[in-house]
C-alpha positions as CSV (number, residue, x, y, z in Angstrom):
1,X,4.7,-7.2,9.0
2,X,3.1,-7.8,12.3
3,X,4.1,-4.4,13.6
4,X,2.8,-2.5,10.4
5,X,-0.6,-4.9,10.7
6,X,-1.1,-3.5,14.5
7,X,-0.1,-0.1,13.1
8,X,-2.9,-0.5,10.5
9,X,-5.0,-1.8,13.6
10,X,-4.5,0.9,15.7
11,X,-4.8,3.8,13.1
12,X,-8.0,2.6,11.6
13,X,-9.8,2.2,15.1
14,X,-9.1,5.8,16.1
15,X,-9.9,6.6,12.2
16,X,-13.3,5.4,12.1
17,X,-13.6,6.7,16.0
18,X,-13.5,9.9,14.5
19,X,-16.3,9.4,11.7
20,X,-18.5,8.2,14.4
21,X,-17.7,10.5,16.9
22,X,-18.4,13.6,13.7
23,X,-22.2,12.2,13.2
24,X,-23.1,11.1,16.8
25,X,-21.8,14.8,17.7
26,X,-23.9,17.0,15.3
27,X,-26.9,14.3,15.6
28,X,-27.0,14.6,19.5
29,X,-25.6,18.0,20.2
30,X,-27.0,19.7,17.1
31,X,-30.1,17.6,16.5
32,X,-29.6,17.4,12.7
33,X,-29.2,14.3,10.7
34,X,-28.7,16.5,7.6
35,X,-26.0,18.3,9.4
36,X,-24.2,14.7,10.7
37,X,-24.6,13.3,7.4
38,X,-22.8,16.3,5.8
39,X,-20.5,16.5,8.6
40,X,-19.5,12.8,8.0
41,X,-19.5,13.5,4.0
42,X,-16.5,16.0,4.7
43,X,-14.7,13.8,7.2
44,X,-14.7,11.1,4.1
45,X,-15.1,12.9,1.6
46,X,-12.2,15.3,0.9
47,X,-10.4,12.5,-1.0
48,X,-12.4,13.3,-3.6
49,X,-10.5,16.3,-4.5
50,X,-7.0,15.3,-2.5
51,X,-6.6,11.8,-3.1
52,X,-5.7,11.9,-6.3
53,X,-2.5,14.3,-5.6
54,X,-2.3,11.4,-2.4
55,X,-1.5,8.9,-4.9
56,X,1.1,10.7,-6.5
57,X,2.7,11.9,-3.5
58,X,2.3,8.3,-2.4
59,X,4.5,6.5,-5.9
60,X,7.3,9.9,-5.0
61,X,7.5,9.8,-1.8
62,X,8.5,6.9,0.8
63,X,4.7,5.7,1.9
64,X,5.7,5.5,5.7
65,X,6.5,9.3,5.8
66,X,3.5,10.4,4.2
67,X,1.0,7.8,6.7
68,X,3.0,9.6,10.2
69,X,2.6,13.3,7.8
70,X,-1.9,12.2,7.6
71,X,-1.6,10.5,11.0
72,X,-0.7,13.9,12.5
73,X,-3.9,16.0,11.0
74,X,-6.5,12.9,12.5
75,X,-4.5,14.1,15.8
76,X,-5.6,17.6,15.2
77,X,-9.4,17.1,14.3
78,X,-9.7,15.9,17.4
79,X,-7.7,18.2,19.8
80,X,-9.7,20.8,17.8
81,X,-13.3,18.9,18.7
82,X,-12.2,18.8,22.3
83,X,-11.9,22.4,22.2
84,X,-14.9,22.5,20.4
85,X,-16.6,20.7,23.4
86,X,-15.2,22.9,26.4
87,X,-15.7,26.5,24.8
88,X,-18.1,26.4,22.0
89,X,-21.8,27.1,21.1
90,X,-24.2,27.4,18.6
91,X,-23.6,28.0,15.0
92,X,-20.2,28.5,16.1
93,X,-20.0,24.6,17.2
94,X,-21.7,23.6,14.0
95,X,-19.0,25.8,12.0
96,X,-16.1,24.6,14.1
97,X,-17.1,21.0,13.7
98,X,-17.5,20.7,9.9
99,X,-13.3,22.1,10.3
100,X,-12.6,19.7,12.2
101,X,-14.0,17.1,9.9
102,X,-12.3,18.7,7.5
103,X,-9.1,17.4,9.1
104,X,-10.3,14.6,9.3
105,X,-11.0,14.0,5.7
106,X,-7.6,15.4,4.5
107,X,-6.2,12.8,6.9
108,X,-8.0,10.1,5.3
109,X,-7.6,11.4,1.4
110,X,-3.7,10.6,2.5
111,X,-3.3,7.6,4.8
112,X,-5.1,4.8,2.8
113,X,-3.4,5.1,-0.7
114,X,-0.2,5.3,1.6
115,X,-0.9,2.3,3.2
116,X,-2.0,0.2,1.0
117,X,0.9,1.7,-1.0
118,X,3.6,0.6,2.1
119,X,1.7,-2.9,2.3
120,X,3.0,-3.8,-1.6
121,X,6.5,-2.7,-0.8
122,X,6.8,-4.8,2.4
123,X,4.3,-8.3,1.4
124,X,6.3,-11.0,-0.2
125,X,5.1,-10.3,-3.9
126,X,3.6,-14.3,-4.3
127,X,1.5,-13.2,-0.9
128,X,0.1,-10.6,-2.2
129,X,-3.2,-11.5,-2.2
130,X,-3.9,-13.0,1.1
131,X,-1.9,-10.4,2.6
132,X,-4.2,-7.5,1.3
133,X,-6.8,-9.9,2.6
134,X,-5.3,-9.6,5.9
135,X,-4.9,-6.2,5.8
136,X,-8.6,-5.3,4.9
137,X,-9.3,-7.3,8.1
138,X,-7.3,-4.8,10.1
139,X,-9.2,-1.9,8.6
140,X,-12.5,-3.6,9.2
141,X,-11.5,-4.6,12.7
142,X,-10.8,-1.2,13.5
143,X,-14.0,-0.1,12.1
144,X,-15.7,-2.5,14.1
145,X,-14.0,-1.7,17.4
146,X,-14.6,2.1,17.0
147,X,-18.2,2.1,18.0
148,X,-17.2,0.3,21.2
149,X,-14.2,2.0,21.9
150,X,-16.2,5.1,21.9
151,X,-18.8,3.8,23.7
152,X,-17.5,3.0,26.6
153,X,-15.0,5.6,26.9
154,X,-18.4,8.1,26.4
155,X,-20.3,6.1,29.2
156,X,-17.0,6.3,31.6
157,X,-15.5,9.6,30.8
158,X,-18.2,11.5,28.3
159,X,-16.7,12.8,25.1
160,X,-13.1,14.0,26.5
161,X,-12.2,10.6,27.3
162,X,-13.2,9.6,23.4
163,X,-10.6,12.2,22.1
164,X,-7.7,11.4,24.2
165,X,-8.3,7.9,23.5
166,X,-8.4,8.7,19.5
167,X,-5.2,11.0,20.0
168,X,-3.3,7.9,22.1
169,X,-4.6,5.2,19.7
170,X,-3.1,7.8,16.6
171,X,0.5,8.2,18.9
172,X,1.0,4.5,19.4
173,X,0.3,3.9,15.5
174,X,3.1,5.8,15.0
175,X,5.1,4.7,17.3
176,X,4.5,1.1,15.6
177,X,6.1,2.0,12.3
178,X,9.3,3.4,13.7
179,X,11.9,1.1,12.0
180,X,9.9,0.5,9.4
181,X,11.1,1.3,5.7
182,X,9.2,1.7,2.5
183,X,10.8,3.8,-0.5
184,X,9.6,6.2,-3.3
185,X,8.3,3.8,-6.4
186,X,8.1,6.2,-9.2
187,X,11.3,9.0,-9.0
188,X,9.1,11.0,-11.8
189,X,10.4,13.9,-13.7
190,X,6.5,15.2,-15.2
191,X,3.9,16.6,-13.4
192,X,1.2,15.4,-11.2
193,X,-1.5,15.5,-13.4
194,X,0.8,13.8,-16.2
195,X,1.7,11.1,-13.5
196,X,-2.0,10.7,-12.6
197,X,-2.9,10.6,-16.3
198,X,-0.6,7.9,-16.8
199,X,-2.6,5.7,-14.0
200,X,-5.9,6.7,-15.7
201,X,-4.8,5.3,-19.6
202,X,-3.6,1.7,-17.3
203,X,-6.8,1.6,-15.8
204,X,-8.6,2.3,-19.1
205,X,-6.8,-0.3,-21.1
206,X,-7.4,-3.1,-18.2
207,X,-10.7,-4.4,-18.1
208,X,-10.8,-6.5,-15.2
209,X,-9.2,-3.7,-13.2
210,X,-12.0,-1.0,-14.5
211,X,-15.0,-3.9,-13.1
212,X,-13.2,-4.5,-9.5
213,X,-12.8,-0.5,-9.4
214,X,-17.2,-0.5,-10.8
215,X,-18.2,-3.6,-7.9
216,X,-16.2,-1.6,-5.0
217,X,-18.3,1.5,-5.7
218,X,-21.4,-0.7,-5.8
219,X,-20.1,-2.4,-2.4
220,X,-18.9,0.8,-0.8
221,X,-22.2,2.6,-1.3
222,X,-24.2,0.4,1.2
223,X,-21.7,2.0,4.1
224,X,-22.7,5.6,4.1
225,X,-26.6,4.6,4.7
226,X,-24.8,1.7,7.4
227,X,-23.4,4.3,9.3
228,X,-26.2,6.8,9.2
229,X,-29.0,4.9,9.7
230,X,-27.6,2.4,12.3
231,X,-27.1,4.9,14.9
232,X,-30.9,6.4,14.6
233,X,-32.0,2.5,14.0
234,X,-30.5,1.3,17.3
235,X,-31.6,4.4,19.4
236,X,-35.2,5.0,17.9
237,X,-36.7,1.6,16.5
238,X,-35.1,-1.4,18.6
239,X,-34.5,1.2,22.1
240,X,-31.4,0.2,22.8
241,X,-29.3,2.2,25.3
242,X,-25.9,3.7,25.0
243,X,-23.4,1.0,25.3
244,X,-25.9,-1.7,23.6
245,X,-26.2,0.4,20.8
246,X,-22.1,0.7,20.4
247,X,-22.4,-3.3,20.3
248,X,-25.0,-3.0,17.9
249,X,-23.0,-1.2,15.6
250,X,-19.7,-2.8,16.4
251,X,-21.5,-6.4,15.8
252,X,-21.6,-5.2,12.1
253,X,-17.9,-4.4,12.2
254,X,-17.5,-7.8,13.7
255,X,-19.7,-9.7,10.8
256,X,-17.6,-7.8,8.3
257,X,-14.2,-9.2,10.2
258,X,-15.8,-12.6,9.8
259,X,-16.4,-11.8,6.1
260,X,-12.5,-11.3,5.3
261,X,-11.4,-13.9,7.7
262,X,-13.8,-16.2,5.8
263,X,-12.3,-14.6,2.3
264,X,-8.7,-16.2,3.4
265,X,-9.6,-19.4,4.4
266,X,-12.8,-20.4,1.9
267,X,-10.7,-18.3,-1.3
268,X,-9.5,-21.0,-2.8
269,X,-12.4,-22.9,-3.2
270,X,-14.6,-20.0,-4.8
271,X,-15.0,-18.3,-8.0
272,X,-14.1,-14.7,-6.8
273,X,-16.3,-12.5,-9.6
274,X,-19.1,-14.3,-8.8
275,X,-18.7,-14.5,-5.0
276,X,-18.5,-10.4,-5.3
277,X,-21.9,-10.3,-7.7
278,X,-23.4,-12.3,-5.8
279,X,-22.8,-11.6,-2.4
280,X,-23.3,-7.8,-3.0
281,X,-27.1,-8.4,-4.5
282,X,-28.1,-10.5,-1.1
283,X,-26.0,-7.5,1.0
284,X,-28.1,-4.7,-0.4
285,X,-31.4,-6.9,-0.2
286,X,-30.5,-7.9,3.4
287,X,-29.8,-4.2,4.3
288,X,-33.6,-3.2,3.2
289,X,-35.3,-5.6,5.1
290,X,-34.1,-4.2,8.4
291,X,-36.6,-1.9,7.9
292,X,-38.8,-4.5,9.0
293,X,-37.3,-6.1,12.0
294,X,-38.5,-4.5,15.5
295,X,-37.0,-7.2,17.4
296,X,-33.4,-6.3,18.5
297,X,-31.8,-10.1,18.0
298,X,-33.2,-10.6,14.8
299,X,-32.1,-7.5,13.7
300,X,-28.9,-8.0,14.9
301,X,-28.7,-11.4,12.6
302,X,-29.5,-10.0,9.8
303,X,-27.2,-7.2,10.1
304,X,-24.6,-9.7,10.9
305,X,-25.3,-11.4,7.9
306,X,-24.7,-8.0,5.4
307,X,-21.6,-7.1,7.3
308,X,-20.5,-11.0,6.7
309,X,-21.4,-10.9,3.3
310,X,-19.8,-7.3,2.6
311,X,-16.4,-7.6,4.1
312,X,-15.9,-11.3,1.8
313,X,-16.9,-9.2,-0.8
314,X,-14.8,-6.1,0.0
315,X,-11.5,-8.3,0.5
316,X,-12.0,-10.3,-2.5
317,X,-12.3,-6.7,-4.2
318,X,-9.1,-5.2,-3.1
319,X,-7.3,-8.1,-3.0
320,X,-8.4,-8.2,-6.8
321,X,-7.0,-4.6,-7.3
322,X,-3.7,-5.2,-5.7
323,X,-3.1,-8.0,-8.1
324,X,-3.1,-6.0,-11.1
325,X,-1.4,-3.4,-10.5
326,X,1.8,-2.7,-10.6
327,X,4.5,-1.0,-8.4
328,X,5.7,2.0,-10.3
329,X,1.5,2.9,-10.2
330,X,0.4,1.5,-7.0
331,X,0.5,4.9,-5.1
332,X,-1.8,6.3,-7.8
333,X,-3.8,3.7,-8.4
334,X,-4.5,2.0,-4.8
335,X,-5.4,5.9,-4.7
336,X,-8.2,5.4,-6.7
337,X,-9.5,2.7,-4.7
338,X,-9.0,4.8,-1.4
339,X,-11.1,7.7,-2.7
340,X,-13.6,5.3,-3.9
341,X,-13.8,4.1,-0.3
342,X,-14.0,6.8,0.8
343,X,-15.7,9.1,-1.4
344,X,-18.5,6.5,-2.2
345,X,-19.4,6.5,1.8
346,X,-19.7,10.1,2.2
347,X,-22.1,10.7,-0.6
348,X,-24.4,8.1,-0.2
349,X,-24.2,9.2,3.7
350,X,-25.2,12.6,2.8
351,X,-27.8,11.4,0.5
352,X,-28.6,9.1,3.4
353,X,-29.2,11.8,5.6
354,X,-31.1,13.9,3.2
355,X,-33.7,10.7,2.8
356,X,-34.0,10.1,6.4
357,X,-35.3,13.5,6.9
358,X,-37.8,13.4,3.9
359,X,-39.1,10.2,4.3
360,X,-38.5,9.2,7.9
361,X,-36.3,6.3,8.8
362,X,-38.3,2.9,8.1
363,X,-38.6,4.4,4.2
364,X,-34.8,5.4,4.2
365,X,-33.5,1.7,5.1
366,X,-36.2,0.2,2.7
367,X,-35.6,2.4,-0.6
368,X,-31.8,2.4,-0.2
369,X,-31.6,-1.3,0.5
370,X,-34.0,-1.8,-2.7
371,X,-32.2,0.8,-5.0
372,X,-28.8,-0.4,-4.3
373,X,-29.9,-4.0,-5.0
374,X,-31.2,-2.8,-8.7
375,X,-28.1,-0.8,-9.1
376,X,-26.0,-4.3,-8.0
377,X,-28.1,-6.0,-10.6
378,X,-27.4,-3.5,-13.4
379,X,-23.3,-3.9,-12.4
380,X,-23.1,-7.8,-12.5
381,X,-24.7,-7.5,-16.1
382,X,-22.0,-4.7,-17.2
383,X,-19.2,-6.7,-16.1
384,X,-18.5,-9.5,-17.6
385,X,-14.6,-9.9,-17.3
386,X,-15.9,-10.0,-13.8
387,X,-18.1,-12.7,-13.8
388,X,-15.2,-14.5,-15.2
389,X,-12.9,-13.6,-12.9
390,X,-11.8,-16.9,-11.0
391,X,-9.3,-15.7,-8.1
């Protein structure tokens, strides 16, 4: 398990390396937020229509072949953005970029159903639980050490140095799960969409699995703003320079590592639905009130406080997930919670986008901190197998 944990690690730095690297591209290069937010809707986005065929692909196929198969198209988004960088310009960059990012997001749509996929085969099926814990850790690690990564490779070696890093950090993934063995769950004879169907009536006729699926939308939808916002936030409010604004961001990747390590050891002792409800309302109230904060360490607090309270709540979610389901539909429906994760992100980042250039940033952060806290609200009172959800 450790070498499929630092596989996980590895893959998910360079991952979200690559989402950064889409918006800070078309923000800086292109000056467009609407463009960055749309370019980072497609680089997360695509699951929404390939994901589902990931899942399937994911119960049919041995999981470790299909995560080296979506490894290998990260690898090409971003030799194609460094040839974007050497020989492109104008519209032709913008058009060249949103490809790229297209990659990107058909690398995505596969490699977290077939993950989490792999991860059920090889945990120890009584560790279930705190194993998915742990591996939600190494996803938000990698998501926190992104921004940094790319920082400094940016300040040392400007953005050539950020793609060869992503392309190495992708290789030595791979490498990692050489030796490693997962099998095909579900040796179906029907179609896909009778396979997928199949998933949809389990998840319809298991309540508790239909509110975890509900609260990780809710959670998921604060991270497109995060990672829009943030970047503008760092630069234009608080001034920070280049490599203090990649330890602004990475300190909410950090907060959100401290969250998960927090869900394995302080678990037990908690009443999971209501640690999710909870925890999400004070998140999304948290996020709008850095609209106020002008002062870089306080700012810093309180986003380390949201990503603290969203990665408990994110790891209590998933772990939730992985519990009730099981493995002749955990391809398809780990799938679901991937696109969800992924889809959720892009959307709200577009719409993120799309508000920052109406209503300038300060009103952004404020009215989607304040409308995702009401939608959060509305959730906890349509869920009530939630609520009662103990561990």
């Amino acid at each position: 398990m450790t070498r499929f944990y630092l596989s996980c690690l590895l893959a998910f730095t360079a991952g979200h390396m690559v989402n950064y690297t889409v918006i800070l591209y078309l923000q800086e290069t292109v000056g467009s937020d609407l463009l960055s937010g749309i370019g980072f809707g497609l680089s997360f986005g695509s699951s929404l229509l390939f994901g589902w065929f990931a899942g399937v692909l994911c119960d049919r196929v041995a999981p470790h072949r299909v995560i080296q198969w979506a490894q290998t198209l990260f690898v090409v988004c971003l030799g194609l953005l460094w040839w974007i960088d050497a020989k492109a310009s104008g519209d032709t960059r913008v058009v060249l970029v949103m490809l790229a990012a297209l990659f990107s997001g058909l690398g995505w749509s596969f490699v977290g159903p077939a993950r989490l996929a792999a991860l059920g085969q090889l945990a120890d099926p009584a560790r279930l639980k705190p194993a998915t814990i742990l591996f939600n850790v190494q996803v938000m690690l990698g998501f926190g050490l992104a921004p940094i990564v790319l920082a400094v490779q940016r300040h040392y070696g400007g953005w050539p140095w950020v793609f060869a890093t992503g392309m190495a950090l992708f290789a030595a993934s791979g490498l990692m799960l050489l030796g490693i063995r997962t099998r095909e769950a579900a040796a179906s004879q029907q179609s896909a969409t009778r396979d997928l169907l199949d998933s949809f009536a389990f998840i319809g006729r298991t309540p508790l699995l239909k509110q975890l699926l509900l609260a990780a939308v809710i959670a998921y939808a604060m991270t497109g703003p995060l990672q829009i916002m943030l970047p503008k936030l760092a630069r234009e409010t608080l001034g920070l320079s280049e490599i203090e604004r990649g330890m602004y961001l990475g300190l909410l990747a950090l907060s959100l590592i401290g969250g998960g390590i927090a869900a394995l050891v302080v678990g037990k002792h908690l009443h999971h639905g209501r640690a999710i409800l909870a925890a999400t309302l004070v998140a999304c109230l948290l996020f709008a009130s850095l609209s106020q904060w002008q002062v870089p360490a306080l700012s810093a607090t309180v986003l380390a406080l949201v990503g603290l309270l969203g990665g408990m709540t994110i790891s209590f979610v998933v772990a939730g997930i992985q519990a009730q389901v099981p493995d002749v539909l955990r391809g398809r429906v780990m799938a679901v919670y991937a696109i969800i994760s992924q889809v959720i992100p892009a959307l709200s980042g577009v719409v993120a986008g799309v508000l920052v250039r109406k209503a300038g940033l300060t009103d952004a952060l404020l009215g989607a901190g304040i409308g995702l806290a009401l939608v959060a609200v509305a959730g906890a009172a349509a869920m009530p197998q939630l609520r009662r959800m103990a561990q």
